[in-house]
NUPA-78528 format. One record per residue (C-alpha): residue number from 1; residue in one letter; x, y, z. Coordinates in pm, 1 decimal, decimal comma. Layout:
<atoms>
<atom NUM a <X Y Z>>
...
</atoms>
This chain:
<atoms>
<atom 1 x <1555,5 1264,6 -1438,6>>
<atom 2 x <1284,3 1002,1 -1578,7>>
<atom 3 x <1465,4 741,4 -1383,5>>
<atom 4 x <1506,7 907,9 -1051,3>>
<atom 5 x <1099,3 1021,1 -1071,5>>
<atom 6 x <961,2 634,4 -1112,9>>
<atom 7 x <1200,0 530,4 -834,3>>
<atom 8 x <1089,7 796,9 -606,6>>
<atom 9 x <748,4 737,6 -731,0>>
<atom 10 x <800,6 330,8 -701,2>>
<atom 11 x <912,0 364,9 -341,6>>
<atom 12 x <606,1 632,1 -264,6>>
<atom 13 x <369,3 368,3 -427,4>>
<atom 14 x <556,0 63,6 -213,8>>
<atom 15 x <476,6 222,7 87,8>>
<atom 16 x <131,5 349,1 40,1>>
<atom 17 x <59,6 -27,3 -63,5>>
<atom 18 x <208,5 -138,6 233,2>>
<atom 19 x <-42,1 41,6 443,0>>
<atom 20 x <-326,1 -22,0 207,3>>
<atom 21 x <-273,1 -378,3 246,1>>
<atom 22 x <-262,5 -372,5 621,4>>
<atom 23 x <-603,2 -109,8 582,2>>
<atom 24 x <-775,9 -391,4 400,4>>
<atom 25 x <-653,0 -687,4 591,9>>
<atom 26 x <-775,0 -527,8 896,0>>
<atom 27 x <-1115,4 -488,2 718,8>>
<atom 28 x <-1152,9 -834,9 597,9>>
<atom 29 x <-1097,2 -989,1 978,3>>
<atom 30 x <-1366,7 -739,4 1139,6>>
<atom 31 x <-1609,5 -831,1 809,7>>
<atom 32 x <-1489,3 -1265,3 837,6>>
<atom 33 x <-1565,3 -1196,2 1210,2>>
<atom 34 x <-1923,5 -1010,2 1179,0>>
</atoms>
């Protein structure tokens, strides 16, 4: 049960990184560009 809740929760957290990173990369071009 452990197991299968951090690899749900690993995958959850993979993807919310995913689109944090693109969230922040986006940020950093507009703020470079400014």
């Amino acid at each position: 049960m452990r197991v299968k809740g951090s690899s749900a929760s690993r995958n959850k957290l993979k993807k919310l990184y995913s689109i944090t990173k693109g969230f922040w990369g986006r940020k950093k071009n507009v703020y470079r560009r400014a």
